[in-house]
C-alpha atoms as a printed R data frame, in Angstrom:
    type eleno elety resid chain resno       x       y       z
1   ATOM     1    CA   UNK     A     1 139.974 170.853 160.971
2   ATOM     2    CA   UNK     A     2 141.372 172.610 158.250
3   ATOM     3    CA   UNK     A     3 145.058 171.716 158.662
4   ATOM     4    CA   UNK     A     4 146.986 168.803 156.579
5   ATOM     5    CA   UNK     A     5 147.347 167.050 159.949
6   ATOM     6    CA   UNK     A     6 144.054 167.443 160.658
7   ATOM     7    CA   UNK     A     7 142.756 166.370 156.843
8   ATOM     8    CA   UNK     A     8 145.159 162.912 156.899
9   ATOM     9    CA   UNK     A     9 143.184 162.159 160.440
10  ATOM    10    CA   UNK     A    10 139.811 162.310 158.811
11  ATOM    11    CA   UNK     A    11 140.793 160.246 155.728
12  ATOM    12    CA   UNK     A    12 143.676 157.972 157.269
13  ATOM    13    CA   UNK     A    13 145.634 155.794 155.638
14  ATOM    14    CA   UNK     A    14 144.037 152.440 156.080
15  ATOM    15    CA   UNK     A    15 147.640 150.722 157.083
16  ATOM    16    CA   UNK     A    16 147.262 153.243 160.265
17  ATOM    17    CA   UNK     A    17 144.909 150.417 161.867
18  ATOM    18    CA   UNK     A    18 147.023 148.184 160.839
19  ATOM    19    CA   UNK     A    19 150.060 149.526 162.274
20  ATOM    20    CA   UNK     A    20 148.293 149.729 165.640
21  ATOM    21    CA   UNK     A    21 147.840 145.916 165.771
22  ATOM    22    CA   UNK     A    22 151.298 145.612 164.948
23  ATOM    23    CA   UNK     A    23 151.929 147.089 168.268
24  ATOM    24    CA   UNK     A    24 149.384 145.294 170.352
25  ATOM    25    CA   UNK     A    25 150.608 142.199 168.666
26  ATOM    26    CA   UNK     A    26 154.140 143.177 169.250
27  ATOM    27    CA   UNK     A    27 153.124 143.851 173.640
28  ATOM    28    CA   UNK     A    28 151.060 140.182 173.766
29  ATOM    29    CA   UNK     A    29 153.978 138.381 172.094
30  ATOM    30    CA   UNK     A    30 156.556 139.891 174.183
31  ATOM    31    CA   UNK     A    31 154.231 138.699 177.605
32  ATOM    32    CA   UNK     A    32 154.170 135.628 176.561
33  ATOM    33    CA   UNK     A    33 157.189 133.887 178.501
34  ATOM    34    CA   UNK     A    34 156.082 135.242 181.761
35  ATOM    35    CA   UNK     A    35 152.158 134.290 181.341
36  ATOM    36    CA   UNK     A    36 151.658 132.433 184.552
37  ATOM    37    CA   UNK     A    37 155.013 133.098 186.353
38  ATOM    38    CA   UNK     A    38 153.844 135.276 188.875
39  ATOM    39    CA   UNK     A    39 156.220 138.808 187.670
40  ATOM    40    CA   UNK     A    40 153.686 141.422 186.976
41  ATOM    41    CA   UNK     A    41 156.216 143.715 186.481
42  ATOM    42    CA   UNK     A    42 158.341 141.349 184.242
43  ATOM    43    CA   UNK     A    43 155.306 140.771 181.739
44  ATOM    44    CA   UNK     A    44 154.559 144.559 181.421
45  ATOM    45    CA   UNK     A    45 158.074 145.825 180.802
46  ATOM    46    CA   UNK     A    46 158.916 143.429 178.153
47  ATOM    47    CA   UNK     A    47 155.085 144.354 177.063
48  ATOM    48    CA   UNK     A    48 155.706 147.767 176.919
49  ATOM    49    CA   UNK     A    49 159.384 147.925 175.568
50  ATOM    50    CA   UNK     A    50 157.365 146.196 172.701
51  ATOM    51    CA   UNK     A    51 154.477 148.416 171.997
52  ATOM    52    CA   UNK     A    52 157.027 151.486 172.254
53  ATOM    53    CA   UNK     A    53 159.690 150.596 169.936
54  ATOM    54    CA   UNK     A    54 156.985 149.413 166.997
55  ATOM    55    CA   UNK     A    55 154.427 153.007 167.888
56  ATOM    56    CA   UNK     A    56 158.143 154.895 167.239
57  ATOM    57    CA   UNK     A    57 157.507 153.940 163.792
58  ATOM    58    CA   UNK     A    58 154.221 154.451 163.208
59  ATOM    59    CA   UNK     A    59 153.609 157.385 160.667
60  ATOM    60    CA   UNK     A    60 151.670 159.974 162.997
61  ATOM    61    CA   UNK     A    61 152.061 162.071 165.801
62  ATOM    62    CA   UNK     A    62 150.961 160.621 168.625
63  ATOM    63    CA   UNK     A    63 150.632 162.157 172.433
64  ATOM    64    CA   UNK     A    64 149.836 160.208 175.112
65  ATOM    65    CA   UNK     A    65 146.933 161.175 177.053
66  ATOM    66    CA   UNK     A    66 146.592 157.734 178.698
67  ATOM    67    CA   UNK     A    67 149.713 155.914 179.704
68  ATOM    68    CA   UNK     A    68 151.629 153.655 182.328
69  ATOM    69    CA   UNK     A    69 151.018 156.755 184.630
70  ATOM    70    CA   UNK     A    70 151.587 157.958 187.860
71  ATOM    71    CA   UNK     A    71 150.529 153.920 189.865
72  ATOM    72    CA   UNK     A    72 152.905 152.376 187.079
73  ATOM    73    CA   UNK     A    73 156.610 154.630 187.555
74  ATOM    74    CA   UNK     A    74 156.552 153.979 183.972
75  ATOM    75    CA   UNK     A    75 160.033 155.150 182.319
76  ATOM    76    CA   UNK     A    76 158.168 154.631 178.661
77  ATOM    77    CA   UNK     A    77 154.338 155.051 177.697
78  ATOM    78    CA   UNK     A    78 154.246 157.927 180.161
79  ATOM    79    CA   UNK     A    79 151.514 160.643 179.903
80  ATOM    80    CA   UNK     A    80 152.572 163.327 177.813
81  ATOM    81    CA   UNK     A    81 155.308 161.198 175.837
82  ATOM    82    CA   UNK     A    82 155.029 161.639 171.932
83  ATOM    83    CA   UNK     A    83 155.215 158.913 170.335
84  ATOM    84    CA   UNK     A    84 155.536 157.786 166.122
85  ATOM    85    CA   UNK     A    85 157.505 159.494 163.768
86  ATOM    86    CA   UNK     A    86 155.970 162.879 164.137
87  ATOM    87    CA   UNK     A    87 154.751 162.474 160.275
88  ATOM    88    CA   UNK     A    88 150.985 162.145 159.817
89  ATOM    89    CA   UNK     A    89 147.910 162.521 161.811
90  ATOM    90    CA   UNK     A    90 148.077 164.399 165.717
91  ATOM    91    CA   UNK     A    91 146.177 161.981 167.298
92  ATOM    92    CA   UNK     A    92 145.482 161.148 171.333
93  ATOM    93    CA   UNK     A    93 146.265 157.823 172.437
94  ATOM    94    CA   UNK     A    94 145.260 155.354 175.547
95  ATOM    95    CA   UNK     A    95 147.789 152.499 176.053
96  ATOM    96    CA   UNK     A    96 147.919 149.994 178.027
97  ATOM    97    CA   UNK     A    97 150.544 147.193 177.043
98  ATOM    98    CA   UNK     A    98 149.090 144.707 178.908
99  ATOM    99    CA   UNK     A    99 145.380 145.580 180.766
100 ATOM   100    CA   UNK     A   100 145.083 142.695 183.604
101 ATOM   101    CA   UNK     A   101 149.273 142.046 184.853
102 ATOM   102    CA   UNK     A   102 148.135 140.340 187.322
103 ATOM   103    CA   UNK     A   103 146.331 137.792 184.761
104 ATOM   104    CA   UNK     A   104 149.080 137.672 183.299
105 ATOM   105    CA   UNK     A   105 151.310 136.964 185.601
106 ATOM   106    CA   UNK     A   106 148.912 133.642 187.560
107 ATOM   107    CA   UNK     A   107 147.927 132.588 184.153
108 ATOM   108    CA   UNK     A   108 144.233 133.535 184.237
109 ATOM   109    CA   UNK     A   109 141.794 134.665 181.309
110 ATOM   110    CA   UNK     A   110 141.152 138.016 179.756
111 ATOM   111    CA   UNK     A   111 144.378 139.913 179.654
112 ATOM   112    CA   UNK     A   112 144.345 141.912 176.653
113 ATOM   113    CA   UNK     A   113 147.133 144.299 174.931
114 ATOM   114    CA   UNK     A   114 145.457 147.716 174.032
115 ATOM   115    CA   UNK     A   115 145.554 151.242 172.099
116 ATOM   116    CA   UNK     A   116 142.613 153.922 171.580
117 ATOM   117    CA   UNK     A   117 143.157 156.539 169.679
118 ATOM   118    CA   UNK     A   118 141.610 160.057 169.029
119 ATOM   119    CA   UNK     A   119 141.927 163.028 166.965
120 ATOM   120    CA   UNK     A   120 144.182 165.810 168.887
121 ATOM   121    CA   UNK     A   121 142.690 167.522 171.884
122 ATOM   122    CA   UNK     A   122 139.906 165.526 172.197
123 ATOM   123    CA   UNK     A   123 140.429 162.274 174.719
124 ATOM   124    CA   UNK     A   124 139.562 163.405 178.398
125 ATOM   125    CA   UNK     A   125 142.774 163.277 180.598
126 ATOM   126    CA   UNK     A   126 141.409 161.544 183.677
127 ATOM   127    CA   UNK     A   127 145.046 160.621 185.298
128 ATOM   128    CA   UNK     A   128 144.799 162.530 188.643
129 ATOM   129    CA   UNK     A   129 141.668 160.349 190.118
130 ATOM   130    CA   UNK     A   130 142.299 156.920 189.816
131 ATOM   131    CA   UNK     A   131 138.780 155.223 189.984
132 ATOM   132    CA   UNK     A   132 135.536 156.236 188.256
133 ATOM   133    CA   UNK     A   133 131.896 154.503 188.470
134 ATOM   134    CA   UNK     A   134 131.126 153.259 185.360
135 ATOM   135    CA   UNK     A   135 127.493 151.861 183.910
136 ATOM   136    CA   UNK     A   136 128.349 149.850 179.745
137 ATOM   137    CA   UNK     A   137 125.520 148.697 177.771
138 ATOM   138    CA   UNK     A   138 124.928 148.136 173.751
139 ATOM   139    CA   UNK     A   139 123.072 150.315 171.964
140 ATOM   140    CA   UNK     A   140 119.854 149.114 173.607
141 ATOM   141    CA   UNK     A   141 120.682 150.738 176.372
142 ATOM   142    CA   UNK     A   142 121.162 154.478 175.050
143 ATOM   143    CA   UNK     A   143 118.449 156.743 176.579
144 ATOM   144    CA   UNK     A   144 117.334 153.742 178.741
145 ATOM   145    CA   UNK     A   145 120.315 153.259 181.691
146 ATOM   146    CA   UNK     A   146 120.823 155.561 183.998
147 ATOM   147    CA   UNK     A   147 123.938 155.717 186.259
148 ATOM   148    CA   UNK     A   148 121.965 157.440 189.230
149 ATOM   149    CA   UNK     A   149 119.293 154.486 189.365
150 ATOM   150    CA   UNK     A   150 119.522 151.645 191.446
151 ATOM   151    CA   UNK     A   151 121.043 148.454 189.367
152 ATOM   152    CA   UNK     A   152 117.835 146.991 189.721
153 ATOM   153    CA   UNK     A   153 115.898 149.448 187.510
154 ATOM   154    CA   UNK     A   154 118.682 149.416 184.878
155 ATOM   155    CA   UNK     A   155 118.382 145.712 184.422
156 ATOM   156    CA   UNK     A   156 115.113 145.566 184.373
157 ATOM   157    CA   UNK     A   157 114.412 148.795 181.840
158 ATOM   158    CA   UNK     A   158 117.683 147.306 179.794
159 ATOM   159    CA   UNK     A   159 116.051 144.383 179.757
160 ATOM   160    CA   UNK     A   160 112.376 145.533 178.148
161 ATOM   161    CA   UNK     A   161 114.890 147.087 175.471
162 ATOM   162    CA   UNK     A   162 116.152 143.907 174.250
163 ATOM   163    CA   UNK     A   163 113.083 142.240 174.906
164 ATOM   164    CA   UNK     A   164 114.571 139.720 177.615
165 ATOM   165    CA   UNK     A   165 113.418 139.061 181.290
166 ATOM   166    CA   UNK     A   166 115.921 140.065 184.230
167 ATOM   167    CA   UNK     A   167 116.664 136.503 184.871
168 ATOM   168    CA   UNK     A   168 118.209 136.450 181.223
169 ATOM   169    CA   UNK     A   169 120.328 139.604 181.748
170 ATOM   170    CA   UNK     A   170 123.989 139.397 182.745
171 ATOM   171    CA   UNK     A   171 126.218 141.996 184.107
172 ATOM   172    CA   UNK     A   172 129.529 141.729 184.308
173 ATOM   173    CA   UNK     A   173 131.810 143.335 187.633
174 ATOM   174    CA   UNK     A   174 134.714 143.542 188.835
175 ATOM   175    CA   UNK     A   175 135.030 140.921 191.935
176 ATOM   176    CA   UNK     A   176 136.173 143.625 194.648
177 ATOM   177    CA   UNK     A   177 134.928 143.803 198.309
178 ATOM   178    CA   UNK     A   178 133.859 147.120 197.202
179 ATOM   179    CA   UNK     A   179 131.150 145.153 195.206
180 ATOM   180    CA   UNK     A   180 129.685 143.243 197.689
181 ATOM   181    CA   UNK     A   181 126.397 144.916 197.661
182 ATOM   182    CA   UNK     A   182 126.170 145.588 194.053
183 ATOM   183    CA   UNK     A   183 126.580 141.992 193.422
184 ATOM   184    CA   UNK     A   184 124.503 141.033 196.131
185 ATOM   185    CA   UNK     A   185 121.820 143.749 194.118
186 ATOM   186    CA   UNK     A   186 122.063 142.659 191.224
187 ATOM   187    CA   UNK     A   187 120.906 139.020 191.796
188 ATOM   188    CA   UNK     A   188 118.225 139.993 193.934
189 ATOM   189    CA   UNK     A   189 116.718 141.840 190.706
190 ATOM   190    CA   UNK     A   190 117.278 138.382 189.067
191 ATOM   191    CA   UNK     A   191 119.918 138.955 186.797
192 ATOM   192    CA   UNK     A   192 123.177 136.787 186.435
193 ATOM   193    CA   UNK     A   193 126.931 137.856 187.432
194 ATOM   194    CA   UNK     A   194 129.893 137.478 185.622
195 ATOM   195    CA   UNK     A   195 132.758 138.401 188.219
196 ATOM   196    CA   UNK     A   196 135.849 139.504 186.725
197 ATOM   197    CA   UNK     A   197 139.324 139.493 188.447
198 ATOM   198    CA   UNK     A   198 140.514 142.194 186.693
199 ATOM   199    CA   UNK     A   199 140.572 144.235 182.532
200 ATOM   200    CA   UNK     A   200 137.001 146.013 182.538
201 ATOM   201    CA   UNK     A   201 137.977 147.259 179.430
202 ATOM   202    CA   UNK     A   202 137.218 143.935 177.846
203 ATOM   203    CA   UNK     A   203 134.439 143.521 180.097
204 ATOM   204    CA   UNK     A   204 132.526 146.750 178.691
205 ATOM   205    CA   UNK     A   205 133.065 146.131 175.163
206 ATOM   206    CA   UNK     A   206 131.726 142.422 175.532
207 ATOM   207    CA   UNK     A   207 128.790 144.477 176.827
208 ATOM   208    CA   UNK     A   208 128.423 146.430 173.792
209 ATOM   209    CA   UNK     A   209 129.297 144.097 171.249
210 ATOM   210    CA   UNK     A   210 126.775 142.002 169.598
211 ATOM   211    CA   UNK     A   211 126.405 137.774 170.165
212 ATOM   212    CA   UNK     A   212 128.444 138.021 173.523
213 ATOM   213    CA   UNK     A   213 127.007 136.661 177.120
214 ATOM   214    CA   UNK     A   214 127.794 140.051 178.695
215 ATOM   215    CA   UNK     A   215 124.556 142.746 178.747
216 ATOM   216    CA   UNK     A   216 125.782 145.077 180.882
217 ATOM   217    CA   UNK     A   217 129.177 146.259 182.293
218 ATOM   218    CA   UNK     A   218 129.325 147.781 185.698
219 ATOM   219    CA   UNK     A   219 131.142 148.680 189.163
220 ATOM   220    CA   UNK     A   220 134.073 151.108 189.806
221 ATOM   221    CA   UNK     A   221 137.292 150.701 188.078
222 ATOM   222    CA   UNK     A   222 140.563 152.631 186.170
223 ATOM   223    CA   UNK     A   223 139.718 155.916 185.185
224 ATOM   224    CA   UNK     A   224 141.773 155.520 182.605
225 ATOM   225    CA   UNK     A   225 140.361 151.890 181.463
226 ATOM   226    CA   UNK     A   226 137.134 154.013 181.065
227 ATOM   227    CA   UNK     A   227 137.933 156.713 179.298
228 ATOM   228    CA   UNK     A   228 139.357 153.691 176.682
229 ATOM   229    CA   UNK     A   229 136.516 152.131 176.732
230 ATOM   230    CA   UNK     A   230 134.802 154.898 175.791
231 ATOM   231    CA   UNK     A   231 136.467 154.769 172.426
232 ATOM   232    CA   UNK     A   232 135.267 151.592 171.735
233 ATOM   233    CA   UNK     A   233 132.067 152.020 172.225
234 ATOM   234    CA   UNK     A   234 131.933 155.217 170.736
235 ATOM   235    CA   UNK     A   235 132.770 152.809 167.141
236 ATOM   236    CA   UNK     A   236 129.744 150.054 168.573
237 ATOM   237    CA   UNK     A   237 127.011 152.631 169.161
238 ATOM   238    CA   UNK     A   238 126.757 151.618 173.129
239 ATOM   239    CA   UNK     A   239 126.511 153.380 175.965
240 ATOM   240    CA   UNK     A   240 128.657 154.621 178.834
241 ATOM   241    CA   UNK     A   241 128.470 156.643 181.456
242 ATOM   242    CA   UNK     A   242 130.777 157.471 184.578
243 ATOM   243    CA   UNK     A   243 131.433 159.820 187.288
244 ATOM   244    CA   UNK     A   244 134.602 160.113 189.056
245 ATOM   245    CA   UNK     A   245 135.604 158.074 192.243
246 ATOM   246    CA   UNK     A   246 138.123 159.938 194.134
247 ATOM   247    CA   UNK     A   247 139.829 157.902 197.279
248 ATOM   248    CA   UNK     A   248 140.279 160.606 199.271
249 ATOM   249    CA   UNK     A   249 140.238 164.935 199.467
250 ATOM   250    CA   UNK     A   250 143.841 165.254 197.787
251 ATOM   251    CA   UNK     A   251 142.801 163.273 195.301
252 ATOM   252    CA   UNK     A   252 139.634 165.176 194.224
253 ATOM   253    CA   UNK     A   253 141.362 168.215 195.057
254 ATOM   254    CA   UNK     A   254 144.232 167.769 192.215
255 ATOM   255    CA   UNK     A   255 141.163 166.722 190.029
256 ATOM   256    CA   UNK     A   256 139.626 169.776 190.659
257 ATOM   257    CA   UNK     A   257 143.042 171.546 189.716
258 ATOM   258    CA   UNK     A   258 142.948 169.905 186.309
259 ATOM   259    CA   UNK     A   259 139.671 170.829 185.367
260 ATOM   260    CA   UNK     A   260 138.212 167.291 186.235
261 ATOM   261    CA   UNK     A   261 134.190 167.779 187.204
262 ATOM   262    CA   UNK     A   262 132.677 165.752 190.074
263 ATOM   263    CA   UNK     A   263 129.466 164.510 191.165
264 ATOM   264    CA   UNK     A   264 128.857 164.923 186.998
265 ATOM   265    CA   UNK     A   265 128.355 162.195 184.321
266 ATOM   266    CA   UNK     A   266 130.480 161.690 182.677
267 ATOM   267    CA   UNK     A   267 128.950 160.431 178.947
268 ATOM   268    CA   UNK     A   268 130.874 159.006 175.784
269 ATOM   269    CA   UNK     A   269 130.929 161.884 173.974
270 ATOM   270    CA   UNK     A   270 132.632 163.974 177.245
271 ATOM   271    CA   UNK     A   271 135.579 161.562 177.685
272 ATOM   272    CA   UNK     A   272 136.243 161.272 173.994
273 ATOM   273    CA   UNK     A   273 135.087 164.711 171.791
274 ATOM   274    CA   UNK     A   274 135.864 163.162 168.507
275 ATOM   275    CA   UNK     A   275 133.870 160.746 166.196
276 ATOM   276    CA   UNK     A   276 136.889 159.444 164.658
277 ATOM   277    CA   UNK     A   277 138.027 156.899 166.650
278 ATOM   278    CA   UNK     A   278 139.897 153.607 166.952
279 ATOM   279    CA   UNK     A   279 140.381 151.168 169.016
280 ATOM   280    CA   UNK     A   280 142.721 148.542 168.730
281 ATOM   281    CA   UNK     A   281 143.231 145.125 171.292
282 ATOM   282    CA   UNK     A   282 145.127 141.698 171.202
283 ATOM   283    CA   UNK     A   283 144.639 139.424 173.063
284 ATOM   284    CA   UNK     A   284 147.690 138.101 175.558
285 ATOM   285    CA   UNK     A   285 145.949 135.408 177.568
286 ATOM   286    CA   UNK     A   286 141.908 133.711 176.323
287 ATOM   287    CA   UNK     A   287 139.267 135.631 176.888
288 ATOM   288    CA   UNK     A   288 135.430 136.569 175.823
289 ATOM   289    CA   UNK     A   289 136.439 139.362 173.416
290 ATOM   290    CA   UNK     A   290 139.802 138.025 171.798
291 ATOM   291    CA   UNK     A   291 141.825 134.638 172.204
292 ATOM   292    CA   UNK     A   292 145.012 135.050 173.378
293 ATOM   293    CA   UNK     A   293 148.758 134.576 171.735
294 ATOM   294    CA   UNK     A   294 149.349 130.481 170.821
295 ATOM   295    CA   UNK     A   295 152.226 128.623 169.472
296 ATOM   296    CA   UNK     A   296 152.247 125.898 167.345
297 ATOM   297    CA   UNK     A   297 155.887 124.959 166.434
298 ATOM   298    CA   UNK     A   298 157.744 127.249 164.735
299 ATOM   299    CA   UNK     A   299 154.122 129.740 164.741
300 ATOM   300    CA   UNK     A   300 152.596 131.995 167.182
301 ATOM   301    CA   UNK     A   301 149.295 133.017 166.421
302 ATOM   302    CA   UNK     A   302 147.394 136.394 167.865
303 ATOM   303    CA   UNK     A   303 144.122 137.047 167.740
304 ATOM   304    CA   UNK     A   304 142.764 141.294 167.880
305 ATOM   305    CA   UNK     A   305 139.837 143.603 167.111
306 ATOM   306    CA   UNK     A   306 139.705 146.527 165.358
307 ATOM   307    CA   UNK     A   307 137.039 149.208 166.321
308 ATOM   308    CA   UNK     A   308 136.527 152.305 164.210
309 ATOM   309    CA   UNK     A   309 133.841 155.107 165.136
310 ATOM   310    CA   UNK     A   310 134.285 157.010 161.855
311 ATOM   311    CA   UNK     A   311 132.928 153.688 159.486
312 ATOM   312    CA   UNK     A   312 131.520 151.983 162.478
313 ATOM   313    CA   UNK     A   313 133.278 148.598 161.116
314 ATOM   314    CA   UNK     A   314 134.379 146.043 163.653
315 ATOM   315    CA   UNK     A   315 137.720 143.492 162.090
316 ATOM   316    CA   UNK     A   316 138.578 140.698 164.148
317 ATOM   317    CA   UNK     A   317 142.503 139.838 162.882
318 ATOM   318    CA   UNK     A   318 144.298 136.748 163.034
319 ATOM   319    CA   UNK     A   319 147.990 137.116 162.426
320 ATOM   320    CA   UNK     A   320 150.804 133.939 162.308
321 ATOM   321    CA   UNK     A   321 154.540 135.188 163.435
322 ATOM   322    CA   UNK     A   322 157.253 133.134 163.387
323 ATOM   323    CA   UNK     A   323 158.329 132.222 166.449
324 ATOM   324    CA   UNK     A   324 161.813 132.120 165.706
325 ATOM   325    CA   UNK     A   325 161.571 136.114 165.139
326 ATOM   326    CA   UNK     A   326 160.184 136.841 168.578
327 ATOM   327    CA   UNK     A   327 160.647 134.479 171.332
328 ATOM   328    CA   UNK     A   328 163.482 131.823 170.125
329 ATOM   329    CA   UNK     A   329 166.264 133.908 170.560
C-alpha cells in the first residue's frame, strides 16, 4: 500500500486502539440498566446507539463489513455503513455492540461488547449464510487440527501438542440440540465440555489465549462471530478454521452469488487477508476472557482486551467512568 491512507494503517496512531475501547466501553455501559431484564432488543439499541455515536468520531474511515445485519433490522451498524470521520486509515470493521443479548438480557455470563478491525478490502464478507462450522485452538494446534477429522482425533493429536492427556483437554461448544452428538463425542474421547449458552467469539479466543481453561473451541455458530474471531486470533498465533453452514438452498445459493465458496475451509488468513489487525472487546456481563461493567458509588468500572496482529501484543484495560456521566441522568 502505497497510498497515505494506506501508510497511516501500517503505522497507526497508537490512540486508534484506544479509541476503539472507547466505543466498546461506551456499548457495555450503555447495557448496563437492562442486564437481566429480559429486553434483548432494549440492551442492544441503547448498546449500539453507543458504539455509533463514539466510532463517528474516531479519526479513520471505517466500512462495515460486519454489522447488526440482515437477522438484526439494524437502522445503525448496518453492513456497508461508513463510519468515523472519514480522516485516517480505510479500515474493515466487525461490530457487534453487544455479542450474547440474550445474556444480557437473563443476566447470565460472557456477554461481551466487540470491534475487529482490518486494513481495507481485506475482512471476508460472510453476511448471506448465517452459520459456519468452526474448529479454534492456540498455536499448538496449527498444522495439527483438522476440521474434516472426527473431534476425537483433534483432541487427542491437540493434546500430544501440548503435552496433556485427552482427559485434561477441554473444548468449549455452544449448548444447541444441534450439538448433541458432538458433545456426546467429545466425552467419549475423554475430554471435558464447557457448554456455552451463547458469544463463541469469547469462547474461541479463551481457546487461543494462554493460562485459560478452554483448549479448544468448536461447533457451528455466526458466520459473522467467526470471521471476528478470526482477527483475534490472527494477533494470538492460533488457529481457525471453518466452512460454511448454509440452512437451506436459497441460502447457499445467494452465497454462491457473492462469491462465498462451499464445502471449502475456510482458514485465518482467507477470512481476514491482512496481518494488521485489531481486535478490541469489553466486557458487559463476567466472563472467562473479560469481567464485565461494575459500579461502585459514584464509579463504573470496565474491564477489555486489546489484540493486535501487527506487534502481536495482548493489553488487558481497566477504565473507571463516572457514573454520574453515563447512567445517573
Amino acid at each position: 500500500m502505497s497510498t497515505e491512507t494506506g501508510t497511516l494503517f501500517l503505522h497507526p496512531d497508537r490512540n486508534l486502539a484506544l479509541e476503539l475501547v472507547r466505543a466498546t466501553e461506551a456499548a457495555a455501559i450503555r447495557a448496563v440498566p437492562f442486564i437481566g431484564k429480559g429486553d434483548k432488543l432494549a440492551a442492544d439499541g441503547a448498546a449500539v446507539d453507543a458504539m455509533r455515536k463514539f466510532l463517528g468520531t474516531v479519526d479513520f474511515d471505517g466500512l462495515v463489513v460486519i454489522g447488526e445485519g440482515e437477522k438484526d433490522n439494524a437502522p445503525m451498524l448496518f453492513n456497508g455503513e461508513h463510519v468515523g470521520t472519514g480522516r485516517g486509515p480505510a479500515c474493515d470493521i466487525a461490530v457487534d455492540p453487544i455479542d450474547g443479548t440474550s445474556l444480557t438480557a437473563a443476566g447470565r455470563q460472557n456477554a461481551i461488547s466487540m470491534i475487529a478491525v482490518s486494513d481495507r478490502g481485506t475482512m471476508l464478507d460472510a453476511s448471506t449464510v448465517f452459520y459456519m462450522d468452526k474448529i479454534v485452538t492456540g498455536a499448538e494446534g496449527v498444522g495439527v487440527v483438522d476440521i474434516h477429522k472426527p473431534i476425537g482425533e483433534n483432541i487427542r493429536a491437540l493434546a500430544k501438542a501440548k503435552g496433556k492427556a485427552p482427559e485434561d483437554i477441554v473444548v468449549a461448544v455452544l449448548d444447541r440440540p444441534r450439538h448433541a452428538q458432538l458433545i456426546e463425542d467429545i466425552r467419549e474421547a475423554g475430554a471435558g465440555t464447557r457448554l456455552m449458552l451463547d458469544g463463541d467469539v469469547a469462547g474461541g479466543i479463551n481457546a487461543a489465549l494462554y493460562g485459560t481453561r478452554i483448549d479448544m473451541c468448536v461447533g457451528i455458530g455466526g458466520s459473522p462471530e467467526g470471521v471476528a474471531t478470526a482477527c483475534a486470533i490472527k494477533a494470538l498465533g492460533g488457529e481457525i478454521q471453518t466452512i460454511l453452514y448454509p440452512q437451506s438452498d436459497d441460502e447457499r445459493q445467494r452465497g454462491m452469488d457473492a462469491g462465498l465458496k462451499f464445502d471449502h475451509v475456510y482458514t485465518a488468513d482467507e477470512m481476514v487477508a491482512s496481518d494488521n489487525t485489531f481486535f478490541v472487546a469489553t466486557g458487559v456481563t463476567d466472563g472467562g476472557l473479560v469481567k464485565g461493567v461494575r459500579r461502585y458509588g459514584p464509579i463504573i468500572r470496565t474491564e477489555s482486551i486489546v489484540l493486535r496482529s501487527h506487534s502481536g501484543t495482548i493489553r488487558r484495560i481497566s477504565a473507571d467512568h463516572l457514573a454520574e456521566k453515563w447512567l445517573d441522568h
